[in-house]
C-alpha positions in Angstrom: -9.7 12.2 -23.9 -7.9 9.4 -25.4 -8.6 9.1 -29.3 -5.7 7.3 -30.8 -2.8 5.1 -29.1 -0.4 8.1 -29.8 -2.4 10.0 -26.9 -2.4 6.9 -24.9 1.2 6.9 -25.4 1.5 10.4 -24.0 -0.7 10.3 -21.5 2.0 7.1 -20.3 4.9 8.8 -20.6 3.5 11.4 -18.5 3.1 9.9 -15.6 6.3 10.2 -13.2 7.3 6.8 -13.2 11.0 4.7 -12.7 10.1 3.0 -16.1 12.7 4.0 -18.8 10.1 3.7 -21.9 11.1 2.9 -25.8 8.2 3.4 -28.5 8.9 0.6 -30.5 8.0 1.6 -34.1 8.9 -1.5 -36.5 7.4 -2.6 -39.5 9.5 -4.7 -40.8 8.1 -7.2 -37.8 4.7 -8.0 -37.6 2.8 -8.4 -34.2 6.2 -6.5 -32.1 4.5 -4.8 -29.5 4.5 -0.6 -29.2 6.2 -0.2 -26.4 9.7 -1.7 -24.7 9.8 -0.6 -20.7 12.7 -1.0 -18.0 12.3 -0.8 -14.8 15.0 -0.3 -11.6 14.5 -3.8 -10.9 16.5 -4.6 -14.2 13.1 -5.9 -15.7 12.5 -5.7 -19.7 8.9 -5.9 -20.3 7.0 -5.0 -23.5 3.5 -3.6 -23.5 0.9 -3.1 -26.5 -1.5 -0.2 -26.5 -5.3 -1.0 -27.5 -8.0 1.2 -27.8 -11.4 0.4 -27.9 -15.0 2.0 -27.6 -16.9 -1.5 -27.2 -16.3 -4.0 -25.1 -14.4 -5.8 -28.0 -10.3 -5.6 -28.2 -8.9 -6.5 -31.6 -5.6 -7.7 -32.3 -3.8 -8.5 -35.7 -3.0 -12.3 -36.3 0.6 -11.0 -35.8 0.0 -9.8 -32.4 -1.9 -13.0 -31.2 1.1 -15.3 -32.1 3.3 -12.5 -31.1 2.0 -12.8 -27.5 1.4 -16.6 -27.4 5.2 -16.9 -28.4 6.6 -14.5 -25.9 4.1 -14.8 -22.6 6.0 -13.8 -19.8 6.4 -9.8 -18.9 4.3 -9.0 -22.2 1.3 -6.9 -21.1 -1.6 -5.5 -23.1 -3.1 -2.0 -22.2 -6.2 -0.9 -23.3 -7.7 2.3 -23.0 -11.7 2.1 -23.2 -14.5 4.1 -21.8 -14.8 6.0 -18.6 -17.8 3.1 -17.0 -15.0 0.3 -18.2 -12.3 1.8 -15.9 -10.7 4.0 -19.0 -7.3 2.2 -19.1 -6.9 -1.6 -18.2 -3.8 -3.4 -17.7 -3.8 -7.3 -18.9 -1.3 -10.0 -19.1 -0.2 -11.0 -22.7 -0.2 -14.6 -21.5 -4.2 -14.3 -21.7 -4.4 -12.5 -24.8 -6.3 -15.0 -26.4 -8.9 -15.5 -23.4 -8.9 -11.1 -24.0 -9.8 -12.0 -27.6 -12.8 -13.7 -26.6 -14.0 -11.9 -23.3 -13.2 -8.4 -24.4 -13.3 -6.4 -21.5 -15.3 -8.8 -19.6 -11.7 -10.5 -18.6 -10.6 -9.1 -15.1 -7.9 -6.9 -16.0 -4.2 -7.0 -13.5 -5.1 -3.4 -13.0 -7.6 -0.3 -13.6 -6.5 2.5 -14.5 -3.6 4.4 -15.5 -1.5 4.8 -12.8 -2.0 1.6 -11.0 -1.1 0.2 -14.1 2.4 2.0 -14.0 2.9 0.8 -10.7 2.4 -2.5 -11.0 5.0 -2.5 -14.0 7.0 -0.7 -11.8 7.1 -3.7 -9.5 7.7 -6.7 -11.7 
């Protein structure tokens, strides 16, 4: 079961996958999402990892601008409850519209490994 975004993150990195992964760990700038991803397309993409037990996800006002800025291959995964489709794969372009939906926003994919895939394919 997925508790914090570390076991998120492993749980990613664990599926077989042609996405070379970088856990992005910086402090010293605000909203930068937690993960860098290349594909073998020669795609950069950056995904945030979100966990939530309500149908709420909450972002910091760094992360908001963060993906309002930067809206193209910026993704936003959030791993919820089993009934909710446990991980979800949304568009950072629609962060804001995720802000005030919660879950209730059709994600671009349910579920781990769909999620891969289709990151796989940008």
């Amino acid at each position: 079961m997925i508790k914090l975004e570390k076991d998120l993150w492993r749980e990613l990195k664990g599926i077989k996958s042609k996405i070379s992964w970088t856990r992005l760990e910086n402090r010293s700038l605000l909203g930068t999402p937690d993960l860098l991803g290349y594909n073998d397309s020669g795609r950069f993409f950056t995904v945030e990892l979100k966990l939530t037990l309500v149908n709420k996800v909450r972002f910091s006002p760094h992360q908001i601008s963060f993906h309002m800025k930067h809206n193209l291959n910026t993704f936003i995964l959030v791993a919820c409850t089993p009934d909710k489709g446990k991980v979800r794969l949304y568009p950072g372009s629609r962060i804001l519209e995720l802000v005030d939906s919660g879950l209730k926003l059709e994600p671009l994919a349910c579920g781990l490994e769909p999620s891969v895939r289709l990151l796989e394919s940008l």
